[in-house]
N, C-alpha and C positions, 0 to 999 in steps of 0.2 A: 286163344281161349281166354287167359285172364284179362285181356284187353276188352274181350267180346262183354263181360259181365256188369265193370264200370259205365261202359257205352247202354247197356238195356237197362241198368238202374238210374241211371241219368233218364233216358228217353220215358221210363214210368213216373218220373216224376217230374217231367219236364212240362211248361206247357204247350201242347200239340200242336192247336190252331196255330199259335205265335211263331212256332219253329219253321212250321210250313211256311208260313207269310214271309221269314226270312230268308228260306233257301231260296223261295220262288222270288223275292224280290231281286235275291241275287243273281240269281242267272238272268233274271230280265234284264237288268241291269248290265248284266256282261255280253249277253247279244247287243245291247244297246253302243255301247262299246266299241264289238267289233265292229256292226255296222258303222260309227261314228269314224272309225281308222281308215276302214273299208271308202269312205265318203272321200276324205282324205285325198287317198291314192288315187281314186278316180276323177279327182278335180286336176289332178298332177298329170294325169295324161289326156287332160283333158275332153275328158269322156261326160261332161256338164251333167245329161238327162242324167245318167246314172247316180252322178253324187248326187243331183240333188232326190234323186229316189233314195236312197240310201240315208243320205241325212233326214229327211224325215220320217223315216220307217224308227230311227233311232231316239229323236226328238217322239214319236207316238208312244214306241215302248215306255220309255223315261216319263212321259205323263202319264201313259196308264198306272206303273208303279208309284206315282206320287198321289197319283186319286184314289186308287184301290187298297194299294199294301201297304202303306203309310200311315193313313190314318189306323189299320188295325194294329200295325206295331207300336204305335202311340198312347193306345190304349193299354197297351199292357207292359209299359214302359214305366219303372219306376222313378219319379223326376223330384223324389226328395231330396235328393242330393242337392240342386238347385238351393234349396233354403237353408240349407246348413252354414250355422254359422260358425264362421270359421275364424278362430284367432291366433294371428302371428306374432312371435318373437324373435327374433336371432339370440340364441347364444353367446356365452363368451367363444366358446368355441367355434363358434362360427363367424363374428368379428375377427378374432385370427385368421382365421381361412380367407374370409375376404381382402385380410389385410395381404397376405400373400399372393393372393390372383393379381392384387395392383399392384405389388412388387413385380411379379412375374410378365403381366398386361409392359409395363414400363419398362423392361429390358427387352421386350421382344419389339415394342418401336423402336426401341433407340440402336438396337443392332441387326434388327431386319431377320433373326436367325429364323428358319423354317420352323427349328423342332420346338423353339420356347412356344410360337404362332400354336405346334401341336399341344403342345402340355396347356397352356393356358385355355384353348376349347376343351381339354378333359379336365380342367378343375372348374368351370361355366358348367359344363355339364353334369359332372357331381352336385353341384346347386339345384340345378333343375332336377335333377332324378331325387333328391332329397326331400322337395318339394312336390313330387307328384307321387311317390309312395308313399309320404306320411297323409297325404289325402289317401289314398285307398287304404291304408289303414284305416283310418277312421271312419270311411264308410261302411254304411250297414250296419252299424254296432249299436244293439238299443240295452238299453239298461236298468234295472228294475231290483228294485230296494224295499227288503223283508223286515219284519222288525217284530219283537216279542208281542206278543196279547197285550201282555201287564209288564208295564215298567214302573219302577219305584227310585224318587231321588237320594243321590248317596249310592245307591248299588248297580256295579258294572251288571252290565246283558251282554248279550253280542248276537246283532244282526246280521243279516246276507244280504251280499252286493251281488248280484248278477249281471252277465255280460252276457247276451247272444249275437253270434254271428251272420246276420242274413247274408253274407255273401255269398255266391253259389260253387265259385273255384278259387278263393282266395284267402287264406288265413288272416288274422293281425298280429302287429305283435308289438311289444310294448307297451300300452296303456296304462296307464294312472288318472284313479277317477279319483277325482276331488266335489267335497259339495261348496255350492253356489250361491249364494241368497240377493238380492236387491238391495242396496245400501238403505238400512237403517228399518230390515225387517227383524233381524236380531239373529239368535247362534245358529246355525246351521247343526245339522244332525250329521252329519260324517266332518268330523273334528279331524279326522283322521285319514289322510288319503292312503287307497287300495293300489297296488301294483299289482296289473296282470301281464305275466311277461307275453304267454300266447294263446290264442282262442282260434281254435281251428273251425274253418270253414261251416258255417248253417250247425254251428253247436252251441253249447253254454256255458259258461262256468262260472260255477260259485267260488265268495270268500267268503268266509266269514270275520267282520269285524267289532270288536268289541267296541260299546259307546257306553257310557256312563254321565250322567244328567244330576251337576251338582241342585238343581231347585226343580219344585214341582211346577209342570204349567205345560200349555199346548206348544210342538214346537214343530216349525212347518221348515219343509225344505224344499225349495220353491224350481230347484236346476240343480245340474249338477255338470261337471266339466272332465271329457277325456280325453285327459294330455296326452301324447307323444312325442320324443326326440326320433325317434327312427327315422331314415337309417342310422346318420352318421352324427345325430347331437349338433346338428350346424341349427338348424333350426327347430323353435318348438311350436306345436301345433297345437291348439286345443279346438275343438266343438261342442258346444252349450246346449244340453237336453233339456229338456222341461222334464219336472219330476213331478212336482205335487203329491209329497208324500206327508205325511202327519203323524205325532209321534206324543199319547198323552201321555204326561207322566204325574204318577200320584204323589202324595205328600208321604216321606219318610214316615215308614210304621216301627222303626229300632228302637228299645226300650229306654228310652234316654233318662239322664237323672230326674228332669221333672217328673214325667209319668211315675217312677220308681216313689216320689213323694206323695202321688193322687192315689193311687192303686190300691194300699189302705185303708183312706179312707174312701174308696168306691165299695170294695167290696164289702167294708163295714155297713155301711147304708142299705146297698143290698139284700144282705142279707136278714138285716133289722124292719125289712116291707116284706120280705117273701118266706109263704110259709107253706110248711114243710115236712121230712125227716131226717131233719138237722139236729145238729144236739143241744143248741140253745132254745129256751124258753121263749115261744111267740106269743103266745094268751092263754083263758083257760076258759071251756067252754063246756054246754048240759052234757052227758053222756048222752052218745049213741047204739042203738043194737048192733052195730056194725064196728066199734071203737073194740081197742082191744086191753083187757084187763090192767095189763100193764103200767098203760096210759094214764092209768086213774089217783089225781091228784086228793090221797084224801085228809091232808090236813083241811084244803077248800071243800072237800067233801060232805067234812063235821061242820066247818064253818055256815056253809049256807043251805047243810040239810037236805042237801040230792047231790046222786053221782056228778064227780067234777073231770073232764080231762084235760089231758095239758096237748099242747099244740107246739109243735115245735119251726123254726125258723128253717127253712128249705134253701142249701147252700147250693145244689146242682140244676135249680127251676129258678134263670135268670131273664126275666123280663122288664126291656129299659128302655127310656126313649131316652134318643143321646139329641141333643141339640145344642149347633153350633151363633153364638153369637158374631157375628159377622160386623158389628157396628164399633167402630175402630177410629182411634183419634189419628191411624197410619193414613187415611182416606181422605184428612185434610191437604189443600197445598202446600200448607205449613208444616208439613210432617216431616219428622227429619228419618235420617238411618233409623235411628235404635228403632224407634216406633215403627218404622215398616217390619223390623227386621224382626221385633217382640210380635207382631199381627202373624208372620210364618211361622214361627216357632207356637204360639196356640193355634193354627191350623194344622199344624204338625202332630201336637198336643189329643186332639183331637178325633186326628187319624189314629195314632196308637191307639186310641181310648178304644176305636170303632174294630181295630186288629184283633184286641182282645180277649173281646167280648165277642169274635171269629172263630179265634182258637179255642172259647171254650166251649162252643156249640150252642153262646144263648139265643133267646127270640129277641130282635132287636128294629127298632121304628128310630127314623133318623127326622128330622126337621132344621129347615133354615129359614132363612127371611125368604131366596125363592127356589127351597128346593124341598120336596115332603116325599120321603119314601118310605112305603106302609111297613106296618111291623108282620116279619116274617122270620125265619133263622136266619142266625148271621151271615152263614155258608151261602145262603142264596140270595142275599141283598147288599153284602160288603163293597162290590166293584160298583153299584150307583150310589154306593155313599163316596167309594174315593174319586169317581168319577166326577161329584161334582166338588168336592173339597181339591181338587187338582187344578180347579181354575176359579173358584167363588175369590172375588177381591174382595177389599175392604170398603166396607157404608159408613159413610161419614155419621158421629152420636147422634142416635133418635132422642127428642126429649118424648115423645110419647110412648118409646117402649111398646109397639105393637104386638111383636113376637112373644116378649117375657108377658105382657099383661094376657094373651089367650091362652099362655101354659097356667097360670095362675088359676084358670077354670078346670083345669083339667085336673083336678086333683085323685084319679081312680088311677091314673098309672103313674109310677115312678119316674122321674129327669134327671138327667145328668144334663148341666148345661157347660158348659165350655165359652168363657167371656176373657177378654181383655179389658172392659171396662172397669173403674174403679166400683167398690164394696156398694159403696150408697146408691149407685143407679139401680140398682138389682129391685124390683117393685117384693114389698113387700107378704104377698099374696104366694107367691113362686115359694118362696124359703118352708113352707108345709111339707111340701111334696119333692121337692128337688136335693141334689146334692150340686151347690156349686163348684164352679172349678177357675178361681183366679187366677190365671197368668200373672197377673201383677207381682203376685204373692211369692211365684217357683220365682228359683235362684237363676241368675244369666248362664 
Protein backbone atom coordinates (compact mmCIF):
# COMPACT_ATOMS: atom_id res chain seq x y z
CA UNK A 1 0.00 0.00 0.00
CA UNK A 2 2.60 2.66 0.86
CA UNK A 3 4.48 1.66 -2.24
CA UNK A 4 1.12 1.95 -4.24
CA UNK A 5 0.75 5.97 -3.36
CA UNK A 6 4.29 7.19 -4.39
CA UNK A 7 3.80 5.13 -7.78
CA UNK A 8 -0.03 7.10 -8.43
CA UNK A 9 1.51 10.42 -7.33
CA UNK A 10 4.37 10.00 -9.67
CA UNK A 11 2.07 8.60 -12.70
CA UNK A 12 -0.47 12.12 -11.98
CA UNK A 13 2.29 13.97 -12.43
CA UNK A 14 4.11 12.27 -14.91
CA UNK A 15 4.09 12.83 -18.50
CA UNK A 16 1.57 10.27 -19.91
CA UNK A 17 2.12 10.36 -23.61
CA UNK A 18 6.12 10.26 -22.94
CA UNK A 19 5.76 7.20 -20.51
CA UNK A 20 3.76 5.30 -22.90
CA UNK A 21 6.22 5.99 -25.78
CA UNK A 22 8.85 4.53 -23.44
CA UNK A 23 7.52 1.46 -22.19
CA UNK A 24 6.27 0.66 -25.78
CA UNK A 25 9.62 1.44 -27.15
CA UNK A 26 10.92 -0.90 -24.85
CA UNK A 27 9.43 -3.80 -25.32
CA UNK A 28 9.61 -3.24 -29.03
CA UNK A 29 12.86 -3.04 -28.69
CA UNK A 30 13.20 -6.36 -26.55
CA UNK A 31 11.07 -8.34 -29.09
CA UNK A 32 13.52 -6.99 -31.31
CA UNK A 33 16.16 -8.58 -29.43
CA UNK A 34 14.79 -11.66 -28.86
CA UNK A 35 14.16 -11.99 -32.51
CA UNK A 36 17.75 -10.74 -33.18
CA UNK A 37 19.30 -14.04 -30.73
CA UNK A 38 16.50 -16.04 -32.05
CA UNK A 39 18.36 -15.16 -35.81
CA UNK A 40 21.34 -16.09 -34.28
CA UNK A 41 20.53 -19.63 -33.23
CA UNK A 42 18.86 -20.22 -36.34
CA UNK A 43 21.91 -19.29 -38.66
CA UNK A 44 23.87 -22.00 -36.25
CA UNK A 45 21.82 -24.75 -37.36
CA UNK A 46 21.59 -23.63 -40.14
CA UNK A 47 18.09 -23.20 -40.70
CA UNK A 48 19.18 -19.79 -43.27
CA UNK A 49 15.08 -18.94 -44.43
CA UNK A 50 14.34 -18.62 -40.86
CA UNK A 51 17.27 -16.42 -39.65
CA UNK A 52 17.05 -14.46 -42.05
CA UNK A 53 13.08 -14.03 -41.48
CA UNK A 54 13.79 -13.37 -38.09
CA UNK A 55 16.52 -10.92 -38.72
CA UNK A 56 14.50 -8.82 -40.47
CA UNK A 57 11.34 -8.92 -38.60
CA UNK A 58 13.89 -7.41 -35.83
CA UNK A 59 15.74 -5.00 -38.15
CA UNK A 60 11.59 -3.71 -38.89
CA UNK A 61 10.78 -3.61 -35.29
CA UNK A 62 14.00 -1.52 -34.56
CA UNK A 63 13.11 1.07 -37.36
CA UNK A 64 9.67 1.32 -36.72
CA UNK A 65 10.86 2.44 -33.06
CA UNK A 66 13.27 4.72 -34.44
CA UNK A 67 10.58 6.43 -36.87
CA UNK A 68 7.80 6.48 -34.48
CA UNK A 69 8.78 6.49 -30.75
CA UNK A 70 11.98 8.42 -31.06
CA UNK A 71 11.26 11.29 -32.40
CA UNK A 72 8.32 11.58 -29.70
CA UNK A 73 10.69 10.98 -26.75
CA UNK A 74 13.00 13.62 -28.22
CA UNK A 75 10.48 15.92 -27.93
CA UNK A 76 10.05 15.80 -24.67
CA UNK A 77 13.52 15.21 -23.61
CA UNK A 78 15.18 17.89 -21.77
CA UNK A 79 18.81 18.42 -23.75
CA UNK A 80 19.96 21.47 -21.55
CA UNK A 81 22.35 19.66 -19.97
CA UNK A 82 24.23 19.56 -23.31
CA UNK A 83 24.99 23.42 -22.82
CA UNK A 84 25.95 23.60 -19.51
CA UNK A 85 29.00 24.79 -18.95
CA UNK A 86 30.93 23.07 -17.01
CA UNK A 87 34.09 23.92 -15.14
CA UNK A 88 36.98 21.79 -13.83
CA UNK A 89 39.48 21.95 -11.14
CA UNK A 90 41.27 19.18 -9.30
CA UNK A 91 41.88 19.79 -5.77
CA UNK A 92 44.84 19.67 -3.57
CA UNK A 93 43.14 16.71 -2.44
CA UNK A 94 42.71 15.28 -5.24
CA UNK A 95 46.43 15.89 -6.68
CA UNK A 96 47.21 13.66 -3.64
CA UNK A 97 44.79 10.96 -4.62
CA UNK A 98 46.21 10.92 -8.00
CA UNK A 99 49.65 11.06 -6.67
CA UNK A 100 48.91 7.63 -5.05
CA UNK A 101 46.95 5.82 -7.85
CA UNK A 102 50.72 6.36 -9.60
CA UNK A 103 52.23 5.11 -6.65
CA UNK A 104 50.03 2.30 -6.48
CA UNK A 105 49.62 1.96 -10.92
CA UNK A 106 53.86 1.48 -10.33
CA UNK A 107 54.00 -1.36 -7.89
CA UNK A 108 51.36 -3.22 -9.42
CA UNK A 109 53.62 -3.36 -12.84
CA UNK A 110 56.51 -3.83 -11.28
CA UNK A 111 55.38 -6.99 -9.11
CA UNK A 112 52.51 -8.29 -11.28
CA UNK A 113 50.47 -8.54 -7.83
CA UNK A 114 46.53 -9.30 -8.65
CA UNK A 115 45.16 -7.42 -5.69
CA UNK A 116 47.38 -3.94 -6.15
CA UNK A 117 45.81 -4.65 -10.25
CA UNK A 118 42.31 -4.74 -7.92
CA UNK A 119 42.89 -1.75 -5.61
CA UNK A 120 44.15 0.49 -8.34
CA UNK A 121 40.70 0.01 -10.68
CA UNK A 122 38.90 0.99 -7.20
CA UNK A 123 40.79 4.09 -6.85
CA UNK A 124 40.26 4.80 -11.12
CA UNK A 125 37.03 4.20 -10.30
CA UNK A 126 36.48 6.51 -7.37
CA UNK A 127 37.66 9.29 -10.13
CA UNK A 128 35.18 8.53 -12.35
CA UNK A 129 32.19 8.18 -9.85
CA UNK A 130 33.46 11.59 -8.39
CA UNK A 131 33.15 13.04 -11.69
CA UNK A 132 29.76 11.69 -12.82
CA UNK A 133 27.94 12.59 -9.47
CA UNK A 134 29.11 15.93 -9.17
CA UNK A 135 27.60 16.42 -12.79
CA UNK A 136 24.24 15.08 -11.47
CA UNK A 137 24.63 17.31 -8.80
CA UNK A 138 24.61 20.15 -10.63
CA UNK A 139 21.98 19.19 -12.91
CA UNK A 140 18.70 20.71 -13.05
CA UNK A 141 19.56 23.38 -10.39
CA UNK A 142 18.17 26.86 -11.54
CA UNK A 143 18.65 29.74 -9.36
CA UNK A 144 17.07 32.90 -8.79
CA UNK A 145 18.10 36.15 -6.82
CA UNK A 146 15.59 38.49 -4.59
CA UNK A 147 16.76 41.69 -3.60
CA UNK A 148 15.08 44.59 -1.59
CA UNK A 149 12.70 47.43 -3.40
CA UNK A 150 15.00 50.06 -1.95
CA UNK A 151 18.55 49.81 -1.28
CA UNK A 152 20.58 52.71 0.32
CA UNK A 153 24.66 52.99 0.19
CA UNK A 154 26.28 52.49 3.53
CA UNK A 155 23.24 50.25 4.91
CA UNK A 156 23.37 46.34 5.16
CA UNK A 157 19.91 44.68 3.45
CA UNK A 158 19.84 41.07 2.91
CA UNK A 159 18.48 39.45 -0.08
CA UNK A 160 17.47 35.78 -1.13
CA UNK A 161 19.30 33.28 -2.99
CA UNK A 162 17.22 30.59 -4.31
CA UNK A 163 18.01 27.21 -5.49
CA UNK A 164 15.35 24.81 -7.15
CA UNK A 165 15.57 21.42 -8.01
CA UNK A 166 14.17 20.21 -11.24
CA UNK A 167 15.26 16.79 -10.80
CA UNK A 168 12.62 14.40 -10.76
CA UNK A 169 14.39 11.41 -8.38
CA UNK A 170 17.32 12.87 -7.41
CA UNK A 171 18.53 15.28 -4.59
CA UNK A 172 21.90 17.62 -4.71
CA UNK A 173 24.03 18.32 -2.31
CA UNK A 174 26.69 20.56 -1.55
CA UNK A 175 26.52 23.57 -3.54
CA UNK A 176 27.95 27.01 -3.21
CA UNK A 177 26.73 29.76 -5.27
CA UNK A 178 29.18 32.33 -5.93
CA UNK A 179 28.40 35.62 -8.16
CA UNK A 180 30.14 35.90 -11.66
CA UNK A 181 30.71 39.09 -13.55
CA UNK A 182 32.81 39.45 -17.04
CA UNK A 183 36.28 40.98 -16.52
CA UNK A 184 36.10 44.65 -16.13
CA UNK A 185 32.10 44.82 -15.69
CA UNK A 186 32.78 45.89 -12.21
CA UNK A 187 31.39 44.41 -8.26
CA UNK A 188 29.26 41.79 -8.60
CA UNK A 189 26.32 41.63 -6.14
CA UNK A 190 26.90 38.41 -4.07
CA UNK A 191 30.37 39.58 -2.44
CA UNK A 192 29.47 36.74 -0.51
CA UNK A 193 29.15 33.16 -1.40
CA UNK A 194 25.86 31.02 -0.21
CA UNK A 195 26.34 27.20 0.93
CA UNK A 196 23.58 25.02 0.37
CA UNK A 197 24.47 21.77 1.87
CA UNK A 198 21.17 19.93 0.36
CA UNK A 199 18.17 20.58 -1.92
CA UNK A 200 15.93 17.90 -2.27
CA UNK A 201 14.47 16.60 -5.42
CA UNK A 202 11.78 19.19 -7.56
CA UNK A 203 12.06 21.58 -4.35
CA UNK A 204 13.51 25.14 -3.32
CA UNK A 205 15.22 26.53 -0.95
CA UNK A 206 16.01 29.73 0.31
CA UNK A 207 19.00 31.76 2.08
CA UNK A 208 19.01 34.57 2.88
CA UNK A 209 22.23 36.71 2.34
CA UNK A 210 22.98 39.88 3.61
CA UNK A 211 24.78 42.61 0.98
CA UNK A 212 25.68 46.03 1.67
CA UNK A 213 26.77 48.51 -1.21
CA UNK A 214 29.46 51.01 0.08
CA UNK A 215 28.48 53.76 -3.13
CA UNK A 216 25.36 54.62 -4.86
CA UNK A 217 24.90 53.49 -8.57
CA UNK A 218 23.24 50.57 -10.89
CA UNK A 219 24.99 47.30 -10.13
CA UNK A 220 24.40 44.29 -12.54
CA UNK A 221 25.33 40.83 -11.89
CA UNK A 222 25.68 39.32 -15.12
CA UNK A 223 26.04 35.01 -13.89
CA UNK A 224 26.50 33.43 -11.30
CA UNK A 225 28.40 29.99 -10.48
CA UNK A 226 27.53 26.64 -8.42
CA UNK A 227 30.39 24.97 -7.14
CA UNK A 228 30.63 21.54 -5.75
CA UNK A 229 33.37 19.27 -4.41
CA UNK A 230 30.97 16.22 -4.00
CA UNK A 231 31.41 13.45 -3.41
CA UNK A 232 34.92 13.16 -2.12
CA UNK A 233 36.72 16.96 -2.66
CA UNK A 234 39.00 15.19 -5.48
CA UNK A 235 37.57 17.36 -7.82
CA UNK A 236 35.73 20.80 -8.08
CA UNK A 237 32.89 21.37 -10.36
CA UNK A 238 31.43 24.60 -11.08
CA UNK A 239 28.36 25.57 -13.79
CA UNK A 240 27.81 29.07 -15.01
CA UNK A 241 24.10 30.43 -15.08
CA UNK A 242 23.15 33.48 -16.70
CA UNK A 243 21.45 35.72 -14.15
CA UNK A 244 20.82 39.15 -15.29
CA UNK A 245 19.88 40.58 -12.23
CA UNK A 246 20.08 44.41 -11.23
CA UNK A 247 20.39 46.13 -8.11
CA UNK A 248 19.75 50.31 -7.81
CA UNK A 249 21.19 51.63 -5.04
CA UNK A 250 20.48 55.34 -3.87
CA UNK A 251 22.64 57.84 -2.54
CA UNK A 252 23.21 57.79 1.43
CA UNK A 253 20.14 59.79 3.13
CA UNK A 254 22.26 59.52 6.96
CA UNK A 255 22.45 62.81 8.67
CA UNK A 256 25.98 63.60 8.19
CA UNK A 257 27.82 66.74 9.56
CA UNK A 258 27.50 68.72 6.48
CA UNK A 259 23.66 68.53 6.19
CA UNK A 260 23.57 69.06 10.20
CA UNK A 261 25.54 72.52 8.92
CA UNK A 262 22.58 73.44 5.90
CA UNK A 263 19.62 72.32 7.90
CA UNK A 264 19.35 75.71 9.63
CA UNK A 265 19.77 77.63 7.45
CA UNK A 266 17.12 75.54 5.19
CA UNK A 267 14.77 75.80 7.48
CA UNK A 268 15.32 79.35 8.27
CA UNK A 269 14.53 80.39 4.63
CA UNK A 270 11.60 78.36 4.63
CA UNK A 271 10.12 79.38 6.89
CA UNK A 272 10.80 83.30 6.07
CA UNK A 273 8.67 82.59 2.36
CA UNK A 274 5.98 80.65 3.87
CA UNK A 275 3.10 81.98 5.47
CA UNK A 276 1.12 80.88 8.04
CA UNK A 277 0.20 80.09 11.84
CA UNK A 278 3.55 80.30 12.84
CA UNK A 279 4.68 82.51 15.57
CA UNK A 280 7.00 84.77 13.68
CA UNK A 281 5.77 87.79 11.93
CA UNK A 282 5.29 87.37 7.95
CA UNK A 283 3.52 90.81 6.93
CA UNK A 284 0.77 92.96 7.68
CA UNK A 285 -2.22 93.31 5.71
CA UNK A 286 -6.23 95.27 5.31
CA UNK A 287 -8.53 93.40 7.91
CA UNK A 288 -10.75 90.91 6.79
CA UNK A 289 -14.58 89.76 8.00
CA UNK A 290 -13.24 86.47 8.15
CA UNK A 291 -9.77 87.53 10.18
CA UNK A 292 -9.96 87.11 13.81
CA UNK A 293 -9.84 89.84 16.50
CA UNK A 294 -6.82 88.69 17.87
CA UNK A 295 -4.81 89.21 14.92
CA UNK A 296 -5.20 92.83 14.84
CA UNK A 297 -2.06 94.79 14.78
CA UNK A 298 -3.09 98.12 16.06
CA UNK A 299 -0.17 100.25 16.67
CA UNK A 300 -0.34 99.81 12.39
CA UNK A 301 -3.87 100.17 12.81
CA UNK A 302 -3.45 104.01 14.32
CA UNK A 303 -0.81 104.40 12.03
CA UNK A 304 -2.42 104.05 8.74
CA UNK A 305 -6.19 104.54 9.91
CA UNK A 306 -7.93 101.26 9.03
CA UNK A 307 -8.03 97.85 10.64
CA UNK A 308 -4.36 96.24 10.32
CA UNK A 309 -3.70 92.34 10.73
CA UNK A 310 -0.68 90.55 11.13
CA UNK A 311 0.15 87.40 9.15
CA UNK A 312 2.26 85.04 10.54
CA UNK A 313 5.23 82.71 8.90
CA UNK A 314 3.81 78.91 8.42
CA UNK A 315 6.39 76.41 10.01
CA UNK A 316 4.21 73.11 9.02
CA UNK A 317 3.14 74.30 5.09
CA UNK A 318 6.54 73.39 3.48
CA UNK A 319 6.67 73.92 -0.28
CA UNK A 320 10.24 73.54 -2.14
CA UNK A 321 11.71 72.88 -5.24
CA UNK A 322 15.21 71.21 -4.40
CA UNK A 323 17.40 71.29 -7.32
CA UNK A 324 20.45 69.45 -7.89
CA UNK A 325 23.44 71.14 -9.89
CA UNK A 326 25.11 68.50 -11.66
CA UNK A 327 27.91 70.70 -13.50
CA UNK A 328 31.23 69.50 -11.71
CA UNK A 329 34.91 70.17 -12.37
CA UNK A 330 34.72 65.97 -11.11
CA UNK A 331 33.48 65.43 -15.16
CA UNK A 332 36.76 66.75 -16.46
CA UNK A 333 39.59 64.12 -17.46
CA UNK A 334 41.73 65.98 -15.44
CA UNK A 335 39.89 65.40 -12.35
CA UNK A 336 41.51 64.02 -9.63
CA UNK A 337 40.12 61.78 -6.43
CA UNK A 338 39.15 64.57 -4.14
CA UNK A 339 36.94 66.21 -6.90
CA UNK A 340 35.15 63.18 -7.83
CA UNK A 341 34.89 62.19 -4.50
CA UNK A 342 33.45 66.05 -3.22
CA UNK A 343 30.74 65.67 -6.56
CA UNK A 344 29.29 62.11 -4.24
CA UNK A 345 29.31 63.59 -1.25
CA UNK A 346 26.90 66.80 -2.75
CA UNK A 347 25.02 64.13 -4.36
CA UNK A 348 24.70 62.62 -1.15
CA UNK A 349 24.09 66.10 0.20
CA UNK A 350 21.33 66.36 -1.69
CA UNK A 351 19.70 63.14 -1.10
CA UNK A 352 19.51 63.84 2.66
CA UNK A 353 18.20 67.31 1.67
CA UNK A 354 15.34 65.36 -0.49
CA UNK A 355 14.92 62.47 2.93
CA UNK A 356 13.92 65.33 4.94
CA UNK A 357 11.82 67.22 3.67
CA UNK A 358 10.19 63.12 3.33
CA UNK A 359 10.02 62.82 6.83
CA UNK A 360 8.38 65.82 7.40
CA UNK A 361 5.55 65.43 5.01
CA UNK A 362 6.28 68.56 2.80
CA UNK A 363 5.05 69.23 -1.00
CA UNK A 364 8.34 68.88 -2.79
CA UNK A 365 9.24 69.44 -6.99
CA UNK A 366 12.83 68.22 -7.77
CA UNK A 367 14.73 69.48 -11.01
CA UNK A 368 18.10 68.70 -12.81
CA UNK A 369 19.81 69.32 -16.03
CA UNK A 370 17.87 65.88 -17.29
CA UNK A 371 15.64 65.09 -14.78
CA UNK A 372 12.22 67.22 -13.74
CA UNK A 373 9.87 65.56 -11.25
CA UNK A 374 6.53 67.70 -10.65
CA UNK A 375 5.89 68.85 -7.22
CA UNK A 376 3.75 66.64 -5.27
CA UNK A 377 4.28 65.16 -1.34
CA UNK A 378 7.38 64.07 -0.68
CA UNK A 379 5.97 60.64 0.43
CA UNK A 380 4.99 60.07 -3.10
CA UNK A 381 7.82 61.44 -5.20
CA UNK A 382 11.03 60.68 -3.06
CA UNK A 383 12.06 57.29 -4.85
CA UNK A 384 12.08 59.23 -8.58
CA UNK A 385 14.11 61.72 -6.86
CA UNK A 386 16.69 59.03 -5.52
CA UNK A 387 16.07 57.15 -8.29
CA UNK A 388 17.66 59.38 -10.39
CA UNK A 389 20.32 61.00 -7.90
CA UNK A 390 21.44 57.02 -7.78
CA UNK A 391 23.00 57.27 -11.20
CA UNK A 392 23.06 61.20 -12.59
CA UNK A 393 27.13 61.77 -13.13
CA UNK A 394 28.90 64.69 -13.27
CA UNK A 395 28.63 67.72 -16.50
CA UNK A 396 31.59 69.07 -17.22
CA UNK A 397 31.09 73.50 -16.05
CA UNK A 398 28.40 75.23 -18.22
CA UNK A 399 29.58 78.68 -18.85
CA UNK A 400 26.09 79.49 -19.94
CA UNK A 401 24.29 78.19 -16.79
CA UNK A 402 21.17 76.90 -18.52
CA UNK A 403 19.50 75.35 -15.63
CA UNK A 404 20.29 78.25 -12.86
CA UNK A 405 19.47 81.06 -15.49
CA UNK A 406 15.63 79.34 -16.06
CA UNK A 407 15.24 78.98 -12.10
CA UNK A 408 16.12 82.77 -12.14
CA UNK A 409 12.54 83.29 -13.96
CA UNK A 410 10.84 81.50 -11.66
CA UNK A 411 10.68 83.57 -8.87
CA UNK A 412 6.84 82.48 -7.43
CA UNK A 413 8.25 79.25 -5.73
CA UNK A 414 10.98 78.87 -3.44
CA UNK A 415 14.74 76.76 -4.40
CA UNK A 416 16.96 75.05 -2.70
CA UNK A 417 19.88 74.48 -5.09
CA UNK A 418 22.65 71.99 -4.22
CA UNK A 419 26.07 73.06 -6.23
CA UNK A 420 29.59 72.11 -6.07
CA UNK A 421 30.58 74.91 -8.19
CA UNK A 422 32.44 77.86 -6.81
CA UNK A 423 30.16 81.23 -5.26
CA UNK A 424 30.58 83.46 -8.42
CA UNK A 425 29.23 81.08 -11.01
CA UNK A 426 25.86 81.12 -9.41
CA UNK A 427 23.93 83.82 -11.89
CA UNK A 428 22.90 86.41 -10.24
CA UNK A 429 19.00 86.57 -10.74
CA UNK A 430 18.62 82.77 -8.68
CA UNK A 431 20.05 84.58 -5.17
CA UNK A 432 16.14 86.31 -4.90
CA UNK A 433 14.36 83.45 -4.66
CA UNK A 434 16.88 80.49 -3.73
CA UNK A 435 18.58 79.33 -0.75
CA UNK A 436 22.09 78.09 -1.96
CA UNK A 437 23.94 75.28 -0.78
CA UNK A 438 27.77 75.13 -1.36
CA UNK A 439 29.61 72.02 -1.11
CA UNK A 440 32.77 73.91 -1.44
CA UNK A 441 31.93 75.66 1.92
CA UNK A 442 30.92 72.20 4.27
CA UNK A 443 33.97 70.77 6.03
CA UNK A 444 35.61 67.28 4.35
Amino acid sequence: MNLLVPLANFWEKADRPGVRAFFLSMAALSVALVLALYSGAAARLNNFALASATATSALLVAGWVGVTLVPVLAKRTPLRWIGFRMEYRVTRQGWIYMGGIVLVALAAINTGNNLLFLVLACLIASILMSGILSSITLAGVEMRLQLPEHIFAGQPVRGMVELKNEKQTLPSFSLRVEGSNKKGAGAVLLATPVFFPYLPRRESVKQSVPLRFARRGLYRQEAARIVTRFPFGFLQKARRLDLASEALVYPSVDATPEFLDVLPGINGSIESVAKGRGQDLYALRDYQPTDSARHVHWKATARFGSLMVREFAREDDCRVLLVLDPHSGAALPSATAAEKEHFERTVELCATIAWNFHERGALLEFRSVSAEVPLAPATENIFAVLRHLAVVPALPPDARQNLLSELATESESFKIIVTSQPRGSIPAGVWNSSYVVFTEDLGS
